[in-house]
SEBA-677005 format. One record per residue: x, y, z of N, C-alpha, C in turn. Coordinates in steps of 0.001 Angstrom, whole numbers, plus 500000, padded with zeros to 6 digits. Each point is the difference from the previous one (the first is absolute). Layout:
% residues N
      nu      nv      nw     cau     cav     caw      cu      cv      cw
       X       Y       Z       X       Y       Z       X       Y       Z
...
//
This chain:
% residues 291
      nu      nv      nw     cau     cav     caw      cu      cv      cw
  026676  322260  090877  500363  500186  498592  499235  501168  499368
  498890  500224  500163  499334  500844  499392  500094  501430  500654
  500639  500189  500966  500185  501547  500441  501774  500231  498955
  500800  499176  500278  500970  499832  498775  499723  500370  498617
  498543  499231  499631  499988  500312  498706  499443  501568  499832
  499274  500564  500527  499719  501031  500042  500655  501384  500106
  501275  499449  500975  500553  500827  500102  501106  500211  498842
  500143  499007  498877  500673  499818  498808  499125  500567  499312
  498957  499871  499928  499046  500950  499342  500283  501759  499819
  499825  500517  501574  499872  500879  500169  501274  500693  500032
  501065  499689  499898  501186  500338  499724  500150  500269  498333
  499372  499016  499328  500356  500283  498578  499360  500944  499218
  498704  500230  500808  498899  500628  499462  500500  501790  500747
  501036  500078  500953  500873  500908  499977  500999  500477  499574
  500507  499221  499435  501075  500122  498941  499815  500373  498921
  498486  499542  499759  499455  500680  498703  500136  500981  500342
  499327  501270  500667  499906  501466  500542  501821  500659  499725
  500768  498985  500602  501129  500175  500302  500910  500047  498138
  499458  499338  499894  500480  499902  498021  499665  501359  499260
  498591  500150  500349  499522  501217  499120  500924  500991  500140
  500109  500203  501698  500641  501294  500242  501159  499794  499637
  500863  499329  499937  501694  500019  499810  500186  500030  498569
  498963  499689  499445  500300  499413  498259  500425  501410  499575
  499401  501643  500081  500122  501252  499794  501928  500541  500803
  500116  499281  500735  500867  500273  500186  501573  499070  499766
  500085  498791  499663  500530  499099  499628  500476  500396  498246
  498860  499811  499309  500664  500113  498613  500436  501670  499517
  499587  500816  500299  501437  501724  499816  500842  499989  500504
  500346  498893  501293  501026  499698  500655  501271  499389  499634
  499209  498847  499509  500515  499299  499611  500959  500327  497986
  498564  500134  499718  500165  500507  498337  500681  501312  499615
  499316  500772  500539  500686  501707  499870  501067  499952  500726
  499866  499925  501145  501387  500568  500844  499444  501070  500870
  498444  500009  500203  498749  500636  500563  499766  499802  501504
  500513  500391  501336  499845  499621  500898  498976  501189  500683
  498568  499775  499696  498830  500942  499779  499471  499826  501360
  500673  500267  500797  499368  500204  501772  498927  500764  499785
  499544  501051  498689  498280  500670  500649  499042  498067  499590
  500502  499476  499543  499305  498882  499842  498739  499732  501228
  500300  500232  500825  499813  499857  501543  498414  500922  500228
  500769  501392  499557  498633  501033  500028  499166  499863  498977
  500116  499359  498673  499516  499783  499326  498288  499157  499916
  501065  498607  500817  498830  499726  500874  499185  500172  500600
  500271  500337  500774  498811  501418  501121  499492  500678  499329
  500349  500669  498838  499536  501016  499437  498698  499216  499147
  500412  499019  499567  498260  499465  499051  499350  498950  500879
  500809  499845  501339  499103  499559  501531  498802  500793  500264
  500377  501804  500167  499355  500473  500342  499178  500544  498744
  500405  499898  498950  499161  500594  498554  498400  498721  499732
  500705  498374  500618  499240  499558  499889  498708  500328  501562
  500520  500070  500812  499451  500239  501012  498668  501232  499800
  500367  501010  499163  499281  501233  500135  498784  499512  498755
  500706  499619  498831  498992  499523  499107  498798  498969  500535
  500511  498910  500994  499031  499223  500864  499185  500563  500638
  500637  500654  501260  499244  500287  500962  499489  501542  499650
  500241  500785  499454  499526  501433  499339  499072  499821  499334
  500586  499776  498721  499005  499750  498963  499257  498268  499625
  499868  499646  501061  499750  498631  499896  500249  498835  499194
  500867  500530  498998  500709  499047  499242  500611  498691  500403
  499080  498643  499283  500765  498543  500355  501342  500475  500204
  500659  499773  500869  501913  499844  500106  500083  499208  499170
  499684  498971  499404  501036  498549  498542  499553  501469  499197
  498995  500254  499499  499330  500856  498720  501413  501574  499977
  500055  500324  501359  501292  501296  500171  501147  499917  499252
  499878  498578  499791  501638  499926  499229  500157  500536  498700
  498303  499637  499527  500065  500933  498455  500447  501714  500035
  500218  500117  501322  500482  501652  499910  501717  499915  500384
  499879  499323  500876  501321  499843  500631  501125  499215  498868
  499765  499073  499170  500974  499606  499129  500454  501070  498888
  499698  500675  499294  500184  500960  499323  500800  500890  500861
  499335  500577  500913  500833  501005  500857  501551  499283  500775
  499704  498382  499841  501595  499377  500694  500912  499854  498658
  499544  499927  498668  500849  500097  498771  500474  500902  499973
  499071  501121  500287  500582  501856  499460  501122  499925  500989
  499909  500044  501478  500837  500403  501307  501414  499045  499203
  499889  499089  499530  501132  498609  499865  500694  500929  499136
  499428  500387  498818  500428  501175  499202  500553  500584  500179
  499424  500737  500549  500626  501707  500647  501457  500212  500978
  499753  498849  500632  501333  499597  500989  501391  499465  498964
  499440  498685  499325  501302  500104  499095  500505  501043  499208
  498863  501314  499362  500569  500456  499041  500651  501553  500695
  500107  499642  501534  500361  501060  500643  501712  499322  500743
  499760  498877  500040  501636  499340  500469  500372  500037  498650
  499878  499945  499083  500442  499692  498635  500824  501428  499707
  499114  501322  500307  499950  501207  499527  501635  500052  501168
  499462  499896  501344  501254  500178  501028  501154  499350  499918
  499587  498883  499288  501606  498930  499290  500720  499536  501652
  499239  499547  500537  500021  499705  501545  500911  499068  499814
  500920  499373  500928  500420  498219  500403  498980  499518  500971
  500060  498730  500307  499435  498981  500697  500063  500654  501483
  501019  500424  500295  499774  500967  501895  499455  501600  499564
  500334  500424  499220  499245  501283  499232  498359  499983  499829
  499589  498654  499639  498330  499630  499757  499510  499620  501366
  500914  499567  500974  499894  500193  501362  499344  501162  500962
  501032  500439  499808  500059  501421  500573  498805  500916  499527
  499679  499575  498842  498896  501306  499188  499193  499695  500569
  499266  498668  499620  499099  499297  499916  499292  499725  502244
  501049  500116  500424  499672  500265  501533  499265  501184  500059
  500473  500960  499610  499755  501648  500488  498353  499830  499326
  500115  499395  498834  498659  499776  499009  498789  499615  500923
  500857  499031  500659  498967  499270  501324  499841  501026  501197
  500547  500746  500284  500003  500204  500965  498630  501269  500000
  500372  500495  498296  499029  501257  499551  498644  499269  500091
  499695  498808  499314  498860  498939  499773  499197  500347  501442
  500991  499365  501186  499506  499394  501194  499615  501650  500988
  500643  501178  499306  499269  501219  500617  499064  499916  499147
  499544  500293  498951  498803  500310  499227  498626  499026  500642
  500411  498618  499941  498545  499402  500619  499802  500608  501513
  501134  500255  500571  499831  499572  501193  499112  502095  500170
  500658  501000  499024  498929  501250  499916  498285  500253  499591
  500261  498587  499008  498359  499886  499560  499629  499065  500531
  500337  498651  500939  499212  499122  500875  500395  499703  501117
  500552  500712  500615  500818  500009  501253  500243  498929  500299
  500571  500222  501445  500862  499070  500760  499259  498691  500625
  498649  499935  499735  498937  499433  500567  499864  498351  499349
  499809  498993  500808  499783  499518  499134  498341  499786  499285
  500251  499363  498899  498264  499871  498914  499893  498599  499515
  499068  499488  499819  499958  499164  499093  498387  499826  499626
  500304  499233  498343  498618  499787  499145  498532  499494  501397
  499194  500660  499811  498994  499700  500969  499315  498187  499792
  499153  499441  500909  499985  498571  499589  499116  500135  498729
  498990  501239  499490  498846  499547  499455  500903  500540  498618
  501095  500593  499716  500656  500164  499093  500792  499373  499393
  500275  499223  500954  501227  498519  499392  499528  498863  500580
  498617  499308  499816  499595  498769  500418  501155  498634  499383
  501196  500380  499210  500952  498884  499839  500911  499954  501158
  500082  500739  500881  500728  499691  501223  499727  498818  500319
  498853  499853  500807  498984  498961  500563  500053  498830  499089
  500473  500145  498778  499211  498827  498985  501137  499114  500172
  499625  498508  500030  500749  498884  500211  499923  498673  499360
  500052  499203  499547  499819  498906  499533  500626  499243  500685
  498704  498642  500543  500853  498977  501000  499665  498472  499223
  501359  499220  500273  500227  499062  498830  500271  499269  501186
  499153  498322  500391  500459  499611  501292  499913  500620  501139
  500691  499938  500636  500676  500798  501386  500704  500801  499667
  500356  500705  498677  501131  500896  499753  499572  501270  499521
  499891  501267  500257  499605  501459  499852  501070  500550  499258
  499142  500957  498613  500947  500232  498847  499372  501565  500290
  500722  501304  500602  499572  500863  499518  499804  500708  498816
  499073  500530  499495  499451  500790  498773  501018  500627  499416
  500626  501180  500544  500621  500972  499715  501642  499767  499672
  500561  498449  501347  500797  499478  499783  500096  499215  498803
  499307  499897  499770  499920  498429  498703  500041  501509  498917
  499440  500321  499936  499823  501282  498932  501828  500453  499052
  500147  500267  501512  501592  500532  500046  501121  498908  499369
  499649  499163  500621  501037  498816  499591  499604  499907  498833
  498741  499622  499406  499829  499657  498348  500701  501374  498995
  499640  501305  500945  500811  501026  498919  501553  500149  500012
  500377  499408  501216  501836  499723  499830  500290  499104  499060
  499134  499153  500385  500278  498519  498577  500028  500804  498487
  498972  501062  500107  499607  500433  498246  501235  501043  500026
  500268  500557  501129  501208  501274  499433  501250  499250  499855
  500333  499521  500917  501410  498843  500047  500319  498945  498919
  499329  499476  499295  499896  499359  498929  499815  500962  499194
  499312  500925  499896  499891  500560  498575  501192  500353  499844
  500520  500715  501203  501302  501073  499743  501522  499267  499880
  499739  498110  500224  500918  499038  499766  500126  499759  498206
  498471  499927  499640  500015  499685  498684  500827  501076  498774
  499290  501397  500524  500480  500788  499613  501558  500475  499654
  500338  499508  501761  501736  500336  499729  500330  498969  499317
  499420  498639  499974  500939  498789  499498  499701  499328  499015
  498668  500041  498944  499577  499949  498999  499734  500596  498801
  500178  501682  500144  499624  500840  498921  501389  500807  499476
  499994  500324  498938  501262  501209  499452  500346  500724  501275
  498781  500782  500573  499937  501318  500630  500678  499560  501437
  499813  498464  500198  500503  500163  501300  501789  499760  499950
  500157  499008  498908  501892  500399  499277  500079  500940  500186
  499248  500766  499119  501052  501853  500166  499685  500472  501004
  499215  499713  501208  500153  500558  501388  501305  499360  500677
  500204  498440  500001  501269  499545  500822  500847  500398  499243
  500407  500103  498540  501380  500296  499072  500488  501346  500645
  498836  500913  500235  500135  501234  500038  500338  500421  501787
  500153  498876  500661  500330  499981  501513  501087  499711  500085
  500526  498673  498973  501289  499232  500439  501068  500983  499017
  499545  500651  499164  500930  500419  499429  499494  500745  498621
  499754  501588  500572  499562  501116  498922  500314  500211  499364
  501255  500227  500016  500635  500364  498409  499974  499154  498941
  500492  498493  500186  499182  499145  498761  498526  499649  499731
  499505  500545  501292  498537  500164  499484  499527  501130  499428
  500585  501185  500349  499859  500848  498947  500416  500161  498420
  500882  499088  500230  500596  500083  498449  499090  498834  499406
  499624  499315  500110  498715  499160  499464  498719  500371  499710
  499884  501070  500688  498912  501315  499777  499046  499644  501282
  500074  499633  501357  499177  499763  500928  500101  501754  500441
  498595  500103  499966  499831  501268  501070  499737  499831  501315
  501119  500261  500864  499896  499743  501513  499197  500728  500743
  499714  501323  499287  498939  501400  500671  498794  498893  499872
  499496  500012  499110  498665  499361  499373  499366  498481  500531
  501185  499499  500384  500015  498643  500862  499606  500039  501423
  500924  501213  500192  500173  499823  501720  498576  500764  500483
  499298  500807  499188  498495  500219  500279  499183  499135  499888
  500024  498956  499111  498743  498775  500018  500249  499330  501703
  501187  500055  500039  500381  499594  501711  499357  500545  501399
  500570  501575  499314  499042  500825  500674  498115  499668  500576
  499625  500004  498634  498657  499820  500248  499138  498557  500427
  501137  499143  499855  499700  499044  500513  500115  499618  501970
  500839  500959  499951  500397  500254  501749  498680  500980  500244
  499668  501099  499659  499008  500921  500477  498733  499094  499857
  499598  499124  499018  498635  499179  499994  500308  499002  501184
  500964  499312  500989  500191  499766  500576  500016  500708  501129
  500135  501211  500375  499826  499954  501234  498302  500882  500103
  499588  500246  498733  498743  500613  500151  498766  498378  500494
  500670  499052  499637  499298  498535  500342  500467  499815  501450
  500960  500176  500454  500505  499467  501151  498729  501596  501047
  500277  500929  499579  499299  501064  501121  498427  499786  500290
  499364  499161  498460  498515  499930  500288  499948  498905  500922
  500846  498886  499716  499640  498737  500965  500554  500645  501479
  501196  500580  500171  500303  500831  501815  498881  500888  500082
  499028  500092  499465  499084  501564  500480  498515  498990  499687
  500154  498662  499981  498787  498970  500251  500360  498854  501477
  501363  500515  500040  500321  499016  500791  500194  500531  501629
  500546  501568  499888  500566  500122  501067  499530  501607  500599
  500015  500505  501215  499881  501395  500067  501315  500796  499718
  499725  501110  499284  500681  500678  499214  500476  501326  500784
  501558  500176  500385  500615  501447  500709  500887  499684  499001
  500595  501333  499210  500885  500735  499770  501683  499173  500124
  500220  499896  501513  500854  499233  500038  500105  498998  500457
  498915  499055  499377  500170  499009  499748  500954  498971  499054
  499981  500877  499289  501017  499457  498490  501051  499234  500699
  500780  500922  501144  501215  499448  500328  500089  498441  500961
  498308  499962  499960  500371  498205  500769  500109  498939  498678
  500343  500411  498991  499472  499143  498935  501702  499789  499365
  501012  501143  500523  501207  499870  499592  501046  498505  500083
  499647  499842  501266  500733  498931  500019  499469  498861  499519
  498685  499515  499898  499916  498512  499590  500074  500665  498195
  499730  501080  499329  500301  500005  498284  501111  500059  499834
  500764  500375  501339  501717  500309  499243  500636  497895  500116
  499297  499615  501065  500196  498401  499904  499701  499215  498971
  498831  500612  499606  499726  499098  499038  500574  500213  498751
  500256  501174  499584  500698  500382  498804  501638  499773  499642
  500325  499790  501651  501275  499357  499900  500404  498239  499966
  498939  499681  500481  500112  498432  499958  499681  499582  498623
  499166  500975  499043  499546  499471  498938  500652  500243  498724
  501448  500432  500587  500385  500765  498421  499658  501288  499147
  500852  500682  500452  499266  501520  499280  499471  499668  498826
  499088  500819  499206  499330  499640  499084  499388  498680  499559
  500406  499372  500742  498902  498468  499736  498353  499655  500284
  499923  500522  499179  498497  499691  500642  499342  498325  500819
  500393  499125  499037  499738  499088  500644  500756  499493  501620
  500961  500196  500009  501047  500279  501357  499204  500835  500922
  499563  501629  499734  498615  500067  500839  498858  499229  500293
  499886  499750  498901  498586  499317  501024  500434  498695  500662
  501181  499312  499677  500238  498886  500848  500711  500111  501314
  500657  501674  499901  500845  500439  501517  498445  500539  500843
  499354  500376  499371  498682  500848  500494  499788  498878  501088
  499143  498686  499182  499163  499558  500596  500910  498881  501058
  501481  500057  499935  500677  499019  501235  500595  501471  500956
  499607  501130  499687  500182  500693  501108  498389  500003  500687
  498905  500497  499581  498636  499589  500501  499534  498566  500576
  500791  499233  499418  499722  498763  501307  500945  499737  500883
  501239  500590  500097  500856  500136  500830  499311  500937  501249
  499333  501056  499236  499414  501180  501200  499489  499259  500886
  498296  499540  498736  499321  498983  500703  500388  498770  501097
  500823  499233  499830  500433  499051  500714  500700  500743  501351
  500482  501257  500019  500393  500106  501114  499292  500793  501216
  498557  500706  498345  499010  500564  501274  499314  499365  500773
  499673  498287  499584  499051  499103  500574  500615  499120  500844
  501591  499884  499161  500643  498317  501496  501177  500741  500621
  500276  501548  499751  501083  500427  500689  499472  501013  501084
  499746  501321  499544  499997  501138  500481  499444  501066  499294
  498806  500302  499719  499233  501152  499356  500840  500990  500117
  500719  500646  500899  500644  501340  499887  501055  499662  499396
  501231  498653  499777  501101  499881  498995  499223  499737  498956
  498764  500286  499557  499903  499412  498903  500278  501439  498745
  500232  500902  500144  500247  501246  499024  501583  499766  500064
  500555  499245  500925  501852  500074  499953  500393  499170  498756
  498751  498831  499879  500622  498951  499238  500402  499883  498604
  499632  501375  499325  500154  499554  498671  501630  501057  499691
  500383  500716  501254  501639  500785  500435  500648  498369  500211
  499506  499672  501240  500996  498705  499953  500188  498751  499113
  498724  499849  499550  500496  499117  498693  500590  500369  498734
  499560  501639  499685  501153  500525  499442  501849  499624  500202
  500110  500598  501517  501153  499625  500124  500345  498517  499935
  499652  499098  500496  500693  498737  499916  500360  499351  498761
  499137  500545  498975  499906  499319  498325  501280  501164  499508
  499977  500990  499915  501080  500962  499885  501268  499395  499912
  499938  499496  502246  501451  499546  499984  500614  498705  499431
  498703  499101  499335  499966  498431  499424  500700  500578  498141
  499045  500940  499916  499935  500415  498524  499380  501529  499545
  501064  500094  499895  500026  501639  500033  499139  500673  498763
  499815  499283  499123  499388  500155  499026  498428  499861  500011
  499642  500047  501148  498553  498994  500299  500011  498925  499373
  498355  499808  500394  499508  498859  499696  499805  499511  498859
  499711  501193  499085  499846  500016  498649  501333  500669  499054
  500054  499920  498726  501194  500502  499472  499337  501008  499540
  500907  501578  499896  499077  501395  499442  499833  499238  498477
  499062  501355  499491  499578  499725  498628  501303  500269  499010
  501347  500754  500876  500890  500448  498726  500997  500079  500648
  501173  499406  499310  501355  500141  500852  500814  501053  499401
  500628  500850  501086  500323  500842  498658  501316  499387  499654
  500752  500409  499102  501608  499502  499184  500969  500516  500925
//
């Protein structure tokens, strides 16, 4: 029982990781009509921003974020008010937003090569850090992650589903023109979105650049379990992320420990597909249907 429970543990406490990262890419997706593939390099990019501030300038990695969140608002910024400017569609924000990545994933890979790096031990002593409850091991960094999916995923639930601002974000999805004629500004909306995706993946890159060694192209092993999870959870739903997150992370889990460690990166493609073909809609319902 207790290698069971653990491994329910450690699955969820991946899903957290798995939430952070998809949450940046789930709600412009979902909300805008934003299908922001540099999302990906984005990551990497304040992976390795946190990485250099650590291990360079010896900066705590948790303390890095005070640099890195500001700089993931501005980037969240800058990207919408450049699809906005291009008046892109949904395969148009595709297409850009790849090449975006693709520019991202030369630039690190010119200033930190192809090599891999990671935070040294005496620079990120939260690797190592653990809390054991019973027989059951809670990593530091994991638990970290999961508590900040809980704070972004909920906040960004409350937000869409409790305040004015988050009405005139869905009014202004399901149907612009009467939200414009009510006076919703959809420019002005779809940037608070923005910056809520860029503070997201600037959180998701410090916890991958505490967690993992850091190459360039790396980003692209991370495609398939965020594009799973963001689809099981309902575009723009935040809460649907973190609940597709963490039953794709114990799905992983369960199949790295009682199946097969090497199917275990297939599993969150194939449980994709099977829920697909049950319910095409995922698991969760998106945040906005359109009319």
């Amino acid at each position: 029982m207790i290698p069971v429970v653990q491994t329910l543990i450690t699955g969820t406490l991946v899903g957290g990781l798995y939430a952070v990262f998809s949450l940046g890419l789930s709600l412009p997706w979902g909300l805008l009509r934003v299908l922001n593939f540099a999302h990906f390099g984005y990551v990497f990019l304040f992976a390795y921003l946190t990485y250099e501030l650590a291990a360079v300038h010896r900066l705590d990695p948790l303390l890095a974020l005070a640099v890195t969140l500001p700089l993931g608002a501005l980037v969240g910024l800058l990207t919408q008010a450049l699809i906005s400017k291009a008046s892109l569609d949904t395969f148009g924000t595709l297409i850009a937003t790849f090449g975006l990545f693709l520019i991202l994933q030369a630039g690190m890979t010119m200033y930190w090569t192809n090599d891999l790096v990671r935070i040294p031990s005496t620079a990120n002593p939260y690797f190592v850090r653990a809390w054991h409850v019973g027989p059951y091991t809670i990593p530091f960094v994991y638990a970290c992650a999961l508590v900040a999916a809980v704070v972004l995923c909920v906040g960004s639930y409350l937000l869409l589903e409790r305040s004015f601002t988050g009405k005139a974000i869905r009014a202004a999805v399901q149907d612009p023109q009467i939200a414009a004629a009510f006076g919703v500004n959809r420019a002005r909306v779809s940037y608070l979105i923005a910056v809520v995706a860029g503070i997201s993946a600037s959180v998701a890159g410090a916890f991958v650049a505490m967690l993992f060694a850091l190459t360039p192209s790396g980003a692209q092993s991370w495609v398939a379990v965020v594009f799973a999870s963001v689809l099981l959870g309902g575009l723009g739903n935040p809460r649907g992320i973190l609940g597709a997150a963490i039953i794709v992370g114990i799905a992983e889990a369960m199949t790295q420990r009682y199946v097969d460690p090497t199917l275990a990166k297939l599993t969150p493609l194939a449980l994709l597909i099977v829920v697909l073909l049950i319910r095409p809609t995922g698991l969760f319902r998106p945040a906005v249907r359109l009319l």
